[in-house]
N, C-alpha and C positions, 0 to 999 in steps of 0.2 A: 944365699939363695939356693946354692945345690945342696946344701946339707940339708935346710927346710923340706924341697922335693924329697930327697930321699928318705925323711924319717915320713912325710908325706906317704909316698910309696910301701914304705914298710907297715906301715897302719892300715892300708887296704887290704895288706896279704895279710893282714893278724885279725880284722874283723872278719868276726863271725855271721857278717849280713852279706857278705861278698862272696859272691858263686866261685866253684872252685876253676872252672874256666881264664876266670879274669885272674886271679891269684897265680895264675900258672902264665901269665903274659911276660915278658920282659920287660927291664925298668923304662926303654924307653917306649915301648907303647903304652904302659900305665901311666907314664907323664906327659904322654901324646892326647890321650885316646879318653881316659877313664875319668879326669878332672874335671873335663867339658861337659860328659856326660852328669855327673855329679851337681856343675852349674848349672847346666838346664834343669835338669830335677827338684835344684833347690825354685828356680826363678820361675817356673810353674807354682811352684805351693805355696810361697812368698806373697802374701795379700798385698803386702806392702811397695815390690815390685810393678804391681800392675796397676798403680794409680799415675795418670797419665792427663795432660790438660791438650783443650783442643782448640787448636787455632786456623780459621779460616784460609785457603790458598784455594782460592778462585771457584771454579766447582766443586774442591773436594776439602776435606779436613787433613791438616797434618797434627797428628798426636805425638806428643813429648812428652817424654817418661820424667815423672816427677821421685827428685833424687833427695831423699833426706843429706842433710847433711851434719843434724846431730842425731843425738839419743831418742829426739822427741817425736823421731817420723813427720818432720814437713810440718806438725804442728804449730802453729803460732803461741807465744807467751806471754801470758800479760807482766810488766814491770811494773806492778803498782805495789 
């Protein structure tokens, strides 16, 4: 797991899309700080993230994020 993070780490300082600001952070605030940032960015553009089913609670709706769990995104398949 530490060795993941750090080649992790070392891939942000080597891309060329990462401002020289962040690249100049130490390892533990890019493993703090920079990864979360990264997930939220991904789970905003992520169409597939934001399908959600809604289920009645009293006055108001609670929505539950609908989680693939294979390849097919939530898909149903038919076996025939």
């Amino acid at each position: 797991m530490l060795n993941r993070t750090k080649r992790c780490i070392d891939d942000i300082r080597k891309s060329s899309r990462v401002r020289q600001h962040v690249k100049q952070m130490d390892d533990a605030e890019l493993a703090e700080n920079y990864p979360k940032e990264l997930l939220l960015d991904i789970e905003q553009k992520a169409v597939e993230l934001t399908y959600s089913y809604e289920f009645p609670n009293g006055l108001f709706r609670k929505q539950i994020r609908q989680c693939a769990e294979n390849s097919n995104h939530g898909r149903l398949e038919s076996t025939s």
